[in-house]
C-alpha positions, 0 to 999 in steps of 0.5 A: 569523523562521521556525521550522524544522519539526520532523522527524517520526519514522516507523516503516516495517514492511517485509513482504517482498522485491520480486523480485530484478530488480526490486531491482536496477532500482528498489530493494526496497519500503522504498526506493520509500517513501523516494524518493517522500516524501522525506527532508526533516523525516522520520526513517525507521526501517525494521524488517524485520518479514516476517524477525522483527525485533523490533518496539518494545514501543510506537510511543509514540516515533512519529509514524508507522507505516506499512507496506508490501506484500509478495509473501507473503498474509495468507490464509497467515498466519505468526507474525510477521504477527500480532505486526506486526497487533497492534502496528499495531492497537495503536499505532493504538488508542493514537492514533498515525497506522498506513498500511497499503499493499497487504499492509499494508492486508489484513494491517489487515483482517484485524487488525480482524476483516475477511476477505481473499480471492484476488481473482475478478476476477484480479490487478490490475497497472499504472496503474489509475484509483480513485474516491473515495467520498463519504466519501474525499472528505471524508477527510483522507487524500484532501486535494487529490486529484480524484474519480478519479485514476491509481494504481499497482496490483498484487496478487492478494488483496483485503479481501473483507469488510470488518472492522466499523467500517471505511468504504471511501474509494476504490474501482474495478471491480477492487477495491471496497475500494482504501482504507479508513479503520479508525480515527479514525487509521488508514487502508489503501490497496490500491494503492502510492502510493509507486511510479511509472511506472519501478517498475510497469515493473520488477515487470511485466517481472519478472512477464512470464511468469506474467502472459503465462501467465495472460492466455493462458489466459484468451483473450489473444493471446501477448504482448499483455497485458504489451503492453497494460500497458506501453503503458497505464503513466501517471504518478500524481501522487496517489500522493505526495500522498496519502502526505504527507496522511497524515504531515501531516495525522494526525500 
């Protein structure tokens, strides 16, 4: 007879709050997680980190830890930043499994002595395409994803110089580092595996006049950028994968 699997707890640091719009449509970060992996053999419990809530003395009791973007900047860092740094370097160090997304991956970076940087190449939005290195191909987090593959993408900042010991598993044109393994245990990734086609479309229209505005400035056509990202969403099936890899194959 088969035995049941064993549900796996993990510990989901929220680093902020999506936009009210796009709440409202698609739900605030922690959820997107949720909806994406599932909740089926896993127990999430979600700390509001970014408001100060309290963290575990320890994530011994975790299988996992992992933690979200936010519209804030770790190149503007606030106390509970670096209490929710050490905790991951922390919990990663005693070998528990930490997943840092997009916010989550600079604030990481930045934990273990890298430097994160507003991006000179202007903010990356939309379904953008990631290669793998020849090391995220050998990576367990990167298990049954092709070489290149479609991702979800949004953010200003990026990892500018990597912490040392780090090695970069994923890259694109746009950002050198969209994934990178810190630790035996510990990985980042710049773009948002846990979000879809509907959530990218819901923060580009919340985000319709800065990125018209800038686009503008920089030659665009009114009104043909969001056009272009609009049109240019498409699906990422990786992104669950790689998420699953993560709690399957580190834990």
């Amino acid at each position: 007879m088969r035995q049941p699997t064993a549900v796996k707890n993990v510990l989901l640091l929220k680093a902020g709050d999506a936009a009210e719009a796009v709440r409202v449509s698609v739900g605030d970060y922690d959820r997107w997680f949720l909806q994406a992996i599932g909740l089926s053999g896993y127990r999430f419990d979600i700390v509001l980190a970014h408001r100060g809530a309290p963290l575990p003395t320890r994530a011994d009791g975790y299988d996992a830890v992992m933690m979200t973007g936010s519209p804030l900047s770790v190149t503007a860092l606030e106390p509970w930043m670096k209490r929710a740094a050490d905790f991951m370097v922390e919990a990663g160090e005693r070998g528990t499994p930490v997943l840092g997304v997009c916010f989550g991956q600079q604030l990481l970076a930045h934990a273990y002595g890298g430097r994160v940087s507003r991006n000179p190449q202007g903010r990356e939005t939309g379904s953008v395409e990631v290669t793998l290195t020849e090391a995220g191909k050998q990576d367990p987090l990167f298990d049954g994803v092709p070489e290149r593959f479609i991702a979800q993408a949004t953010h200003e900042d990026i990892v500018s110089h990597l912490p040392d010991g780090a090695q970069v598993l994923a890259g694109n044109a746009n950002t050198a580092a969209q994934a990178l393994a810190f630790r035996p245990t510990v990985r980042g990734v710049q773009f948002h595996p846990e979000a879809g086609v509907d959530t990218l479309r819901a923060v580009i229209e919340a985000r319709r006049e800065g990125l018209e505005r800038d686009s503008v400035a920089r030659g665009a056509a009114p009104g043909e950028y969001v056009r272009q990202l609009l049109a240019g969403l498409t699906p990422s099936p990786a992104g669950r994968r790689i998420l699953l890899n993560f709690l399957e194959r580190f834990t």
